[in-house]
Structures are given as C-alpha cells and as structure tokens.
C-alpha positions as CSV (number, residue, x, y, z in Angstrom):
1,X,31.6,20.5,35.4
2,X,29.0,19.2,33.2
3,X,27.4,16.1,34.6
4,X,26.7,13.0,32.8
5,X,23.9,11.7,34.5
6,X,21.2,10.0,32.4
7,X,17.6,11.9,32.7
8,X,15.1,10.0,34.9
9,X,12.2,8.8,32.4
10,X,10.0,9.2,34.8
11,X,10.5,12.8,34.9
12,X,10.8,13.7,31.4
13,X,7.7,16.9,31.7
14,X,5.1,14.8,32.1
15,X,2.2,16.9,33.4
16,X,-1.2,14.5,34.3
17,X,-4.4,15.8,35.3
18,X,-6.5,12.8,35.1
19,X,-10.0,13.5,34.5
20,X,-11.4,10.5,33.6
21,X,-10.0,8.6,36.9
22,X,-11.9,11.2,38.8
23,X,-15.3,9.6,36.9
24,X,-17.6,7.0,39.2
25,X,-15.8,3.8,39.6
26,X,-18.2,2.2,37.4
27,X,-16.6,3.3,34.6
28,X,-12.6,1.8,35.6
29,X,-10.7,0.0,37.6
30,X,-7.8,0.8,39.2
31,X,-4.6,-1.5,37.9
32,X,-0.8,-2.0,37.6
33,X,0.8,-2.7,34.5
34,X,2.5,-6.4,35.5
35,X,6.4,-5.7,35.1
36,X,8.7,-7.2,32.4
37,X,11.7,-9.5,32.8
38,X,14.0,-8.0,30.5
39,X,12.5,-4.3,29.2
40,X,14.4,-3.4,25.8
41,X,13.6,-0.2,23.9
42,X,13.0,-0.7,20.2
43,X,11.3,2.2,18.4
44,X,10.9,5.4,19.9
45,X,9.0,8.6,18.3
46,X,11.2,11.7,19.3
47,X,9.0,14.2,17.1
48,X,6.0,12.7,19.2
49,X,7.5,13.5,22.3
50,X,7.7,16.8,21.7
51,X,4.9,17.6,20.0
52,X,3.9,16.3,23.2
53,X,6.0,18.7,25.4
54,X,8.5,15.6,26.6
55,X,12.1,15.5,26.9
56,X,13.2,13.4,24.0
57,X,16.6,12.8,25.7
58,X,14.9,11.2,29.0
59,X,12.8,9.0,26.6
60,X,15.5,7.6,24.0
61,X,17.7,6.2,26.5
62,X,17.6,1.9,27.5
63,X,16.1,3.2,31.2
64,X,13.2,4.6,29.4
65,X,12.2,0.8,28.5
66,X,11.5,0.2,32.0
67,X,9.2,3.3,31.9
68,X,7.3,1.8,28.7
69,X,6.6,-1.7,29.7
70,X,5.4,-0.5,32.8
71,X,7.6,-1.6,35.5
72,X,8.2,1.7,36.2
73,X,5.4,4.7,36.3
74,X,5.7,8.5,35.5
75,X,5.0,11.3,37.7
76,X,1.6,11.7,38.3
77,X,0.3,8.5,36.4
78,X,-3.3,6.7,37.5
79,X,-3.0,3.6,35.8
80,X,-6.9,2.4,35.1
81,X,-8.5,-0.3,32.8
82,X,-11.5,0.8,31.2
83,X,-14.8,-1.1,31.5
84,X,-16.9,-1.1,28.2
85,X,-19.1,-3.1,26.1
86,X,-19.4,-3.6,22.0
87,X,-21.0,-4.8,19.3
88,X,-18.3,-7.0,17.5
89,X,-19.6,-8.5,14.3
90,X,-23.2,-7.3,15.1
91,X,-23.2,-9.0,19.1
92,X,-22.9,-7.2,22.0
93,X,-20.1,-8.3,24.2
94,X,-19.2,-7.0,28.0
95,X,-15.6,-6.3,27.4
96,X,-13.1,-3.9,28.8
97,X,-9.2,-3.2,28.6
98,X,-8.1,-6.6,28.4
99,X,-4.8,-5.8,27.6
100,X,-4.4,-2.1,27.9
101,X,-3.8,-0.4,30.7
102,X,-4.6,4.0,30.9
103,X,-1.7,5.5,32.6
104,X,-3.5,8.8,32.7
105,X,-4.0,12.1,30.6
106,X,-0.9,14.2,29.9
107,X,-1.9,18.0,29.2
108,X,1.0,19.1,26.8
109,X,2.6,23.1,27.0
110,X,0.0,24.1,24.9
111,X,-2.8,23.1,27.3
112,X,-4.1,19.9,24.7
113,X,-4.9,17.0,26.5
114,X,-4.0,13.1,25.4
115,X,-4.8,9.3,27.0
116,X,-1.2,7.9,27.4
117,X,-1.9,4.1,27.2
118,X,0.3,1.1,27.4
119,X,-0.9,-1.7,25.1
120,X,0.2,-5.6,26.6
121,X,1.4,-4.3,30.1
122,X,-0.6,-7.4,31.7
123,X,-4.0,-8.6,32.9
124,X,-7.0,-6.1,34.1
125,X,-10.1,-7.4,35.8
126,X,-11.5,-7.4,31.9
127,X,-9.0,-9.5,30.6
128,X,-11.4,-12.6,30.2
129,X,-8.6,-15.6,31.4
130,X,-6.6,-13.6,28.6
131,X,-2.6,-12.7,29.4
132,X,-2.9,-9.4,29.0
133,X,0.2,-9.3,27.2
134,X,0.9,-8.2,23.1
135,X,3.5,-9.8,20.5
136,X,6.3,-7.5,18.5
137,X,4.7,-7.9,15.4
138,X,1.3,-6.2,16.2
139,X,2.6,-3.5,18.6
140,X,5.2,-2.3,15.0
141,X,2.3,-2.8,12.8
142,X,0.1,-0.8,14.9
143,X,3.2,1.9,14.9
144,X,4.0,2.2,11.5
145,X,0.2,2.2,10.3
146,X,-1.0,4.8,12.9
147,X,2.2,7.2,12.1
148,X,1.2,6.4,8.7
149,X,-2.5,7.5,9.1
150,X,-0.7,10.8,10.6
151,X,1.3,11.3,8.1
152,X,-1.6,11.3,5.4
153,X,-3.3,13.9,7.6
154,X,-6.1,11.0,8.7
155,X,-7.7,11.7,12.2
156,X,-6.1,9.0,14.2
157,X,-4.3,7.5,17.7
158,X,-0.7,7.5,17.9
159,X,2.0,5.9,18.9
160,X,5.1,7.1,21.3
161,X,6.8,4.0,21.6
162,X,7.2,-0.2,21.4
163,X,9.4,-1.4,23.9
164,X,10.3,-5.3,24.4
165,X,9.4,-7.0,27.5
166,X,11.5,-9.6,27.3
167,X,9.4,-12.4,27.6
168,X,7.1,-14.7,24.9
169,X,3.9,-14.3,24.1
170,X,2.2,-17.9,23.2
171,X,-0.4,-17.6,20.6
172,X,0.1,-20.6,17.8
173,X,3.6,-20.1,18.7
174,X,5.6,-18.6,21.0
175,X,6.2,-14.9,19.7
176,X,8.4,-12.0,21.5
177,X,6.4,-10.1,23.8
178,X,6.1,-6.5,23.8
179,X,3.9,-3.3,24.7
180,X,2.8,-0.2,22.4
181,X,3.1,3.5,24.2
182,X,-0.9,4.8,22.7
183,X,-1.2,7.8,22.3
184,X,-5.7,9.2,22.0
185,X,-7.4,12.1,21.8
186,X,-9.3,10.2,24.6
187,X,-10.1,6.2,24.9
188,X,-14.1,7.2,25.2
189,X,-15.8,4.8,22.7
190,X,-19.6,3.6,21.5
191,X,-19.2,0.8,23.4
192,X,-18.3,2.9,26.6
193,X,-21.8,4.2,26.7
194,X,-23.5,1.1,25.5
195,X,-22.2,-0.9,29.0
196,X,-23.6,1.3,30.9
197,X,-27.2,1.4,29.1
198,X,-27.6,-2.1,28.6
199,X,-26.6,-2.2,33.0
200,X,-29.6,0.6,32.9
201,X,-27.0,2.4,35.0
202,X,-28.4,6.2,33.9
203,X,-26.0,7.6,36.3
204,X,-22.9,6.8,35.2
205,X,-24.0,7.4,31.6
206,X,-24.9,11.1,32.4
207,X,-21.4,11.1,34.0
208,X,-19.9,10.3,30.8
209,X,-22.1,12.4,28.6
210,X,-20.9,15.2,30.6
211,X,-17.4,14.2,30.6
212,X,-17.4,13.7,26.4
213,X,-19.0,16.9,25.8
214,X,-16.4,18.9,27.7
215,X,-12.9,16.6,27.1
216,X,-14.4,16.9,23.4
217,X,-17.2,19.4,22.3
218,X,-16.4,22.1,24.8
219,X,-18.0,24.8,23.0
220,X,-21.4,22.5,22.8
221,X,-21.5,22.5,26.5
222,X,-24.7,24.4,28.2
223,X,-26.4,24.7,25.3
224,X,-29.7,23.1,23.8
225,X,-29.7,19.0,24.7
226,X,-26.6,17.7,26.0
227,X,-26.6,14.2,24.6
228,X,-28.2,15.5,21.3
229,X,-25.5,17.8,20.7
230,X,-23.1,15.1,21.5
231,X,-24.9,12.7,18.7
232,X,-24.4,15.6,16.3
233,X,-20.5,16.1,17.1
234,X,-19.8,12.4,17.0
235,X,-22.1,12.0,13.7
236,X,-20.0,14.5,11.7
237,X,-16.7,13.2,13.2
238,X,-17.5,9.7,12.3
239,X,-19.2,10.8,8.3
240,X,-15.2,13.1,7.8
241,X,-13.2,10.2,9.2
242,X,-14.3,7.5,7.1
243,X,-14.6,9.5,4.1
244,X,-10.6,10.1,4.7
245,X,-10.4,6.1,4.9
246,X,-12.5,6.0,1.8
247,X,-10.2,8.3,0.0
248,X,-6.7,6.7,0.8
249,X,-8.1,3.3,0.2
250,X,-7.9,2.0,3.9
251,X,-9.9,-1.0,5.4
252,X,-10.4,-1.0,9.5
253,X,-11.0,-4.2,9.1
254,X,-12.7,-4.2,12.9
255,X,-15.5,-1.6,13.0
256,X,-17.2,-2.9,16.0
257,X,-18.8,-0.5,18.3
258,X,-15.9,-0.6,20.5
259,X,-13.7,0.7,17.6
260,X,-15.2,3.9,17.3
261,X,-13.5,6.5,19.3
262,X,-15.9,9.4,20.4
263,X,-13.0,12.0,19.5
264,X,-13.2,11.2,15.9
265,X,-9.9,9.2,15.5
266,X,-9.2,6.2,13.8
267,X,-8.3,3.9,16.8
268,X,-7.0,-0.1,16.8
269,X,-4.8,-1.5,13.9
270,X,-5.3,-4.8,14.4
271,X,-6.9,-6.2,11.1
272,X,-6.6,-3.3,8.9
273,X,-4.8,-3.1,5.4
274,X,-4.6,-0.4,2.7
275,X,-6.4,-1.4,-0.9
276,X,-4.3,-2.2,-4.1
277,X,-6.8,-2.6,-7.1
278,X,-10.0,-1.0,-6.2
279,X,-12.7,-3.0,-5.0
280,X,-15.5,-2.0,-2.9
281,X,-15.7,-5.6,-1.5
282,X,-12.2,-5.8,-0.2
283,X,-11.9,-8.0,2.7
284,X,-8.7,-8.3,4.3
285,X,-9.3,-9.8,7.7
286,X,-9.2,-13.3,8.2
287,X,-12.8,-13.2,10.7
288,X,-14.6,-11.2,8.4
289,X,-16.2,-14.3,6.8
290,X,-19.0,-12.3,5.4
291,X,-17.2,-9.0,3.9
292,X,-19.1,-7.2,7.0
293,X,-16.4,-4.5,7.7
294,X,-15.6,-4.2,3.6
295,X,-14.0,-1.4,2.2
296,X,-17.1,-0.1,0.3
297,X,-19.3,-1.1,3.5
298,X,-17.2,1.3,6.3
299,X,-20.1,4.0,5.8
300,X,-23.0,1.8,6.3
301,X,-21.5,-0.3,9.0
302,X,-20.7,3.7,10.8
303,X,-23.9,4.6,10.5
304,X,-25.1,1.2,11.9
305,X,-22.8,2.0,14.7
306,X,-24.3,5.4,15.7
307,X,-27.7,4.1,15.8
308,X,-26.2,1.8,18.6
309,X,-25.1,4.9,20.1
310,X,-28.1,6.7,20.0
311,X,-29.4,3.7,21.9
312,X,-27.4,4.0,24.5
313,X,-28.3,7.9,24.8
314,X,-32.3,7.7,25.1
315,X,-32.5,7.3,29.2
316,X,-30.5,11.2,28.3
317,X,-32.3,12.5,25.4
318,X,-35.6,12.7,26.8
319,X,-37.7,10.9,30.0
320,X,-40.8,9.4,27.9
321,X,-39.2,6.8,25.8
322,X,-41.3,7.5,22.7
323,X,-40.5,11.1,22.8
324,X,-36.8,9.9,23.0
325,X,-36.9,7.5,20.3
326,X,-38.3,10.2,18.2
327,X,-35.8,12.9,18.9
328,X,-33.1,10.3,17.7
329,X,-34.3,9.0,15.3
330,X,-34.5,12.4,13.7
331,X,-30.8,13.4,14.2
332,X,-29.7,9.9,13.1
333,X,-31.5,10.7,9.6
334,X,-28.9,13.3,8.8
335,X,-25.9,11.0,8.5
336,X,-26.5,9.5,5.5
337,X,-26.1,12.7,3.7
338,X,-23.5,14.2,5.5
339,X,-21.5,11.1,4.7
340,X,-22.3,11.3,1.2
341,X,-21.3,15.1,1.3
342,X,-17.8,14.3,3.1
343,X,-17.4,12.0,0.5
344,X,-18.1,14.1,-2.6
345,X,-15.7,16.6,-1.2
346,X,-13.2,14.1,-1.2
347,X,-13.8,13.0,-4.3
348,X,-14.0,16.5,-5.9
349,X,-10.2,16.8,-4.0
350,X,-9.2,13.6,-5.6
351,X,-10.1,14.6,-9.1
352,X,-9.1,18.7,-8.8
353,X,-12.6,19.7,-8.4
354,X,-12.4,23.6,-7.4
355,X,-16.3,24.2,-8.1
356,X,-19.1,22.4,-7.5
357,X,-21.7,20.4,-10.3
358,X,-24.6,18.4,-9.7
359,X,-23.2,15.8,-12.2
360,X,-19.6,15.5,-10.1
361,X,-21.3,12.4,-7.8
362,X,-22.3,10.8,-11.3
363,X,-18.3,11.5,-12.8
364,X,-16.5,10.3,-9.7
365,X,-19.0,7.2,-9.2
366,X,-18.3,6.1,-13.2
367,X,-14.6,6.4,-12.8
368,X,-14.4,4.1,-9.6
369,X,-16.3,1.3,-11.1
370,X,-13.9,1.5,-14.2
371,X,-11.2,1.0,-11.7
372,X,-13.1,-2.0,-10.7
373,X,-13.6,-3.7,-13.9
374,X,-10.4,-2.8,-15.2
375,X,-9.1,-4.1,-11.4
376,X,-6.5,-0.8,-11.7
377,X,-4.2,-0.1,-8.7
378,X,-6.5,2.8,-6.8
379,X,-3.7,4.8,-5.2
380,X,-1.3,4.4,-8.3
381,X,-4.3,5.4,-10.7
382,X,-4.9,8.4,-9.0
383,X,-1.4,10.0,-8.0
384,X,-0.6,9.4,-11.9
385,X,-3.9,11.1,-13.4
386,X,-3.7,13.9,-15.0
387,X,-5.4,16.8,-17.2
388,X,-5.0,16.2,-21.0
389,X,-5.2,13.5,-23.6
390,X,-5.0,10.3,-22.0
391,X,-2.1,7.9,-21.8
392,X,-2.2,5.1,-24.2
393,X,-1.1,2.7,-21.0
394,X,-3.7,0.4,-18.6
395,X,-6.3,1.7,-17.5
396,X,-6.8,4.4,-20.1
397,X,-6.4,2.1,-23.4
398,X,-10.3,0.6,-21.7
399,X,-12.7,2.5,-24.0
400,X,-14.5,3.4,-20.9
401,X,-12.1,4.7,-18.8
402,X,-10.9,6.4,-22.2
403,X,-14.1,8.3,-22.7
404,X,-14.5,9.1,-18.9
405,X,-11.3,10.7,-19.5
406,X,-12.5,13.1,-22.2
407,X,-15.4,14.1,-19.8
408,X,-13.4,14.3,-16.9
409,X,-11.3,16.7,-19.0
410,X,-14.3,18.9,-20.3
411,X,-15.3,19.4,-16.0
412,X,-11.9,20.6,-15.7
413,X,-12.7,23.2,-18.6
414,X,-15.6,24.6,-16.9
415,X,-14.1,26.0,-13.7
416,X,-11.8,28.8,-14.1
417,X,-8.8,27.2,-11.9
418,X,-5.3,26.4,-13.7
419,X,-4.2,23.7,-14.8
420,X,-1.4,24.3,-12.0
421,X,-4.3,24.4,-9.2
422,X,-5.6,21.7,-10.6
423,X,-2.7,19.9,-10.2
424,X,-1.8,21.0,-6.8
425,X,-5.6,19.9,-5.0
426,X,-4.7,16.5,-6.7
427,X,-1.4,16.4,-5.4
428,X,-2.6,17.2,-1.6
429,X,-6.0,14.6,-1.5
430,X,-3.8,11.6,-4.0
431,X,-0.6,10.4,-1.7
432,X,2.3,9.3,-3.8
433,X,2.5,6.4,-0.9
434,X,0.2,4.3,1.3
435,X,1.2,1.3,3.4
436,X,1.2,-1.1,1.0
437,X,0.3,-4.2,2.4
438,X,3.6,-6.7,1.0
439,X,5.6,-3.5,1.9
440,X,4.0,-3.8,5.5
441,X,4.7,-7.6,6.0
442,X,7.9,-7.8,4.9
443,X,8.9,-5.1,7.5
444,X,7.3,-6.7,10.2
445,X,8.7,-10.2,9.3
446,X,12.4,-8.9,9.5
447,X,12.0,-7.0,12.4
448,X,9.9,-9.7,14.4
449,X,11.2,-12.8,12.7
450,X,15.1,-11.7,12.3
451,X,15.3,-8.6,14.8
452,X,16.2,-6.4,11.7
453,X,14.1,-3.1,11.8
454,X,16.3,-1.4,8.9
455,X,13.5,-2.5,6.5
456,X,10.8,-1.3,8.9
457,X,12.6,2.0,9.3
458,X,13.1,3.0,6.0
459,X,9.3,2.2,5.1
460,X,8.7,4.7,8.5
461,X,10.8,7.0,6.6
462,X,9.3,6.9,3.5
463,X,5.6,7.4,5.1
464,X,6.2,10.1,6.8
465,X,5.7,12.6,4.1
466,X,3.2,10.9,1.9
467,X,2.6,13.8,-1.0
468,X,6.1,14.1,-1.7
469,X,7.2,12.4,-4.6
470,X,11.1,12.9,-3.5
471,X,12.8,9.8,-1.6
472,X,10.0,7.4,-2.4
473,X,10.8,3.5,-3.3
474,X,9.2,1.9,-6.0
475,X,7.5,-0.8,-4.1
476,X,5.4,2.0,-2.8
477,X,4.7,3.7,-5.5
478,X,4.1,1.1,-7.9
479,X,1.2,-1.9,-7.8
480,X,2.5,-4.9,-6.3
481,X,4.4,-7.4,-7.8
482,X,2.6,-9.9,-10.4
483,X,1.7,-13.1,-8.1
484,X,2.4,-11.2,-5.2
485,X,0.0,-13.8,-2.3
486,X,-3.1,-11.7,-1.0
487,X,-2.9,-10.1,2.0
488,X,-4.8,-11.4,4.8
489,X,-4.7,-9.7,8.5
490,X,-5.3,-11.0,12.1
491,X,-6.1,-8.8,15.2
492,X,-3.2,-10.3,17.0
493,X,-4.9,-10.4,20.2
C-alpha cells in the first residue's frame, strides 16, 4: 500500500556541518529565528533544491512554510547571527545580522558547501531596536534579481525560497511580512574582518583568515603568506565580478564594505537596478545623494573597498607595521589593472573580439560614450549589433556612431574568425533580457499590492534563459516605454 504521508521538511537531505559556528564566539551569536503567526509558502525554487541535493517534494508542500519562516528548524541546523562591521557610504558602522539569521552550512551530494540563511526571521543581538523582520516586496525582488544574476551566468547568492509569515511589517505603512531562504557561497564579508581590526582583536582575525582561505582558496592554503594570498584571491574575485556587472548594465546600488562577499558573489539586492540608456553616472538608489555607488563608479568604489580590507589584514601580513603597510600596499597596486583587464575581456566578448589589439580599449571606450550622447538603450544596442553596413535606424543614423561602425567593422576583418563566430561570442556576453527595471516593479506591485504573482512568474520565466531569443516579451527586449517614470530603489530594510 502506497502511503500518502506528506515528507517532513525538516528532513528533506539536509546534511550540515557547520564550520563557521565552530569559529570563536566573537565572531556570532547563537539565535532563534522568532516564529511566524500564519507561515504561507509563496515561491519556491525546485531546480535549486536539487542542485542542492534536497527533496523538492518535502519542500514544495504548505508544511515546508513553517520550515522557511523559521518556526521550525532542519536537521542539523545552528542558527547564528553574524557580528561584523562596514563602511556604508564611506563610515564605518558596528553592525551585524540585524535581520538574518545563519541556519548553518549544508554540504550538497557533491561535497560543495553553502550558507543557508533566512532573511526577516526576527531580532538578533545586532538588530539595533530594529524588528528583525522583512516585507514581501523586497524578499521577491531580491528572488527574481538574484535568479536573474544566475541566469546571466553572474557570480552571485541565491535564493531557495520566500515564504509569508503572516504578519505586517510597519515601515511608512503597514506591508505583508515575509522571510527570503539565502542561499551564499559563504556570508564572510570586508566588513567581517574590519570589526575585528578596528576591536584590535588579532585573534579572532587570524581565526577568520584561516577559515576564508580554506572554505574559499583551499589550494592557497600552506603556502607563501596567508593573508596575502587571501588579498590576491579576493582582488581577482572582486576585479571579474564587477566587470560582469559592468557588462550587463547592473548597479549594486549598496557597495559598502559589508556588501562585498569574500567568495566573489554578488550579495544584497536591496537598492540595485539594471541600466536602460547608458550612462556611467546612473544612480538609482534613493540614499545615494552623491552618485557614490554609480554605475560607472562600481570599480573605483571596489578598489576603495579592498584597501579597507587590506587594513583590516596588517596585524596578519607582517608584525612591524611599516613592513606591513608596505607589503599591502604593493598587492593593492595590481587591481587597477586587473580590473581594467577583466573589463577589456568583456568588452572584446561584447563586441566579438576573438583576438587581441592594442587599439580595442580605444574602440570599445568610443562606442560607449556614443551610447551616452546619443542616450541609446545599452542592452538593446548591443544584443541588436551586428557585422555589416549599419542600420539606417537610432543610434547608427549619429555620424559618430556611424563611422565607429565602419571601424568596428574593419577590427572584425582582421581576425580570421567567421562571421558565424563572431556572432555567437556576441550572442553569449549580449543577453537578449535583463531585469528591466518597470518590468521589475510592476511584478512586484501585483504580487505585493494585489497577491497576483502570475506577472512575477512569467518575468521568472522569461529570465531564466537570458541568451535565448525564443519566448521573450517585448517589454524586455525593447527600451522602455516613452515617459515611462525613472526608477528609483530603496533597501527595504
């Protein structure tokens, strides 16, 4: 007799081995998630779950709410808060999980290990007279733009589930409450190590030096100077990760030291937006009074970033301060170029460069600010460009933009690709489809406002294979409508 019984959620394969809780208590504190009056499931990624080696079956079910709220705790959990510091806007702030609680790290069939974090299950000792609690609105936008990032092959955190508690939030308004199932590489950020220098706490920074390099740079472990080597791996991580921002059009909107994830992931959706006309000097977030955290900026403000890291390393680089300065000082130099280089490759990629020129910096650099004068739609511009006489249609009827295309077309001639391969690198470094920000709010406004996600799911749908032309709506493929307000984001906390 087959039986019938629902799968327990809290059983569903889960496999924790939780390093980090094993770290000095300086670095956490141990927490409960606070339950949830009324826990109702309301997006649930089944191809996450098993990627991650979960049983999709014990997840997708109304019990599993209970499970992703927090009132109830899987096998093997540790639920922990975080303690860490950050530089937001330039300032450094003692801060901590405020609203996010680490359930613990879940090592998948495979042996690949990932933070499993519930974002709004309640107040932590970090909360700062805060509620600890999330609305709807975020917790889908953070959803639909990290799966989004995935889909466009961009380094980033991910998202298993959002599940209703229940109960309002009160911002401005009342809004419905609601918690996001995180899924990281690791939670390990800049601002993790700068707590514990600025607290002169050496200790507990060599603890976490030791615990990066081996959760992340395994094969950089027992060799040369431990928190060197793990300046150089988070340097290189940081220059390829924002070069893939850079080359999709996407604005973090929040790059404070706390934002930057150690594992190289793009991590925290709050304020961030996808570019329509190109503009170096976007600014979508409604803080960022002074463009700080631009589009065109995000490289500068990452390299500002690691210097604050390689602060927080010198007690570790070397005992005599001056020697330590030095030392850093001298890997720090190399980021500048390496960002530049990650970003000429993905400019080469975005024009169906094969071979390398000196001149290709110069081509790609003339094209962008004709997109700027001519204010053309950066993502539309791109996916559409092609080899051959240009098309009498904005932007190419600009006499600039017209003569870049001749040039463009003569670098094409000199490499001995195809016009085929040509064709296909532009295809796999141009998506067809980005989150486009009126796209983004209308979906969250009938799913928060009117409880419709239909809108919201068909947009999931449509992101999920970005490069494919098949199945795609004209909203996303085309510029937003003439008149259509500008977007302006919040960080919903």
């Amino acid at each position: 007799m087959t039986s019938t019984r629902t799968p327990d959620p809290r059983a569903a394969g889960w496999r924790f081995d939780n390093s980090y809780a094993r770290l000095p208590g300086a670095l956490h504190s141990r927490v409960v998630p606070t339950p949830a009056a009324m826990p109702q499931p309301v997006v649930f990624n089944r191809a996450l779950a098993m990627d991650l080696g979960l049983d999709p079956e014990a997840l997708a079910g109304e019990g599993a709410a209970a499970l992703f709220v927090g009132n109830q705790l899987p096998e093997g959990a540790e639920p922990i808060a975080q303690a860490y510091a950050g530089h937001q806007f330039g300032n450094l702030a003692r801060l901590g999980d405020g609203r996010a609680i680490l359930l613990g790290e879940h090592l998948t069939p495979s042996g690949k290990r990932f933070d499993i974090q519930l974002k709004g299950a309640g107040p932590t000792p970090y909360s700062r007279r805060g509620d600890g609690r999330a609305a709807l609105g975020p917790m889908l936008s953070e959803y639909l733009v990290s799966e989004a990032m995935h889909g466009l092959g961009i380094p980033t955190t991910r998202s298993l589930a959002v599940a209703a508690t229940g109960e309002p939030v009160f911002r401005e308004e009342p809004l419905r409450g609601a918690v996001l199932t995180r899924v990281a590489a690791s939670h390990i950020r800049v601002g993790t190590f700068e707590l514990f220098a600025a607290l002169g706490d050496t200790e507990s920074l060599r603890h976490l030096c030791d615990h990066t390099l081996q959760r992340h740079f395994a094969d950089r472990v027992g060799f040369g100077n431990p928190a060197l080597a793990l300046l150089a791996e988070v340097m290189e991580r940081q220059a390829m990760l924002v070069a893939h921002w850079l080359r999709v059009g996407f604005v973090h909107g929040v790059m404070n030291t706390d934002n930057m994830a150690l594992g190289g992931e793009t991590i925290d959706y709050g304020p961030c937006a996808f570019i329509d006309a190109y503009d170096p000097g976007a600014v979508f977030s409604s803080i960022d009074h002074q463009g700080r955290y631009a589009f065109g900026a995000q490289p500068r403000i990452a390299g500002w970033n690691l210097a604050r890291f390689a602060e927080a390393l010198l007690p570790l680089v070397h005992p005599e301060p001056e020697q330590a300065l030095g030392l850093a000082q001298e890997a720090l130099s190399g980021f500048e170029e390496r960002s530049r280089w990650h970003w000429l490759a993905a400019l080469r990629g975005k024009l169906g460069l094969h071979t390398e020129e000196p001149g290709d910096l110069d081509l790609a650099t003339d094209l962008l600010q004709g997109l700027h004068r001519t204010a053309a739609d950066y993502t539309h511009t791109f996916r559409n460009l092609r080899p051959g006489p240009a098309p009498a249609s904005s932007p190419w009827t600009d006499p600039g933009l017209a003569e870049w295309h001749r040039r463009w077309n003569d670098r094409l001639a000199r490499q001995p690709q195809s016009v085929g391969e040509v064709a296909t690198r532009m295809r796999a470094n141009n998506p067809a489809v980005v989150p486009r920000n009126h796209a983004v709010e209308a979906a969250l406004q009938a799913a928060s406002g009117q409880g419709d996600l239909a809108p919201f799911h068909r947009l999931l749908e449509a992101l999920a294979d970005p490069y494919a032309d098949a199945g795609k709506p004209a909203f996303l493929t085309e510029p937003p409508p003439p008149g259509t307000p500008r977007c302006r984001t919040f960080c919903g906390t």
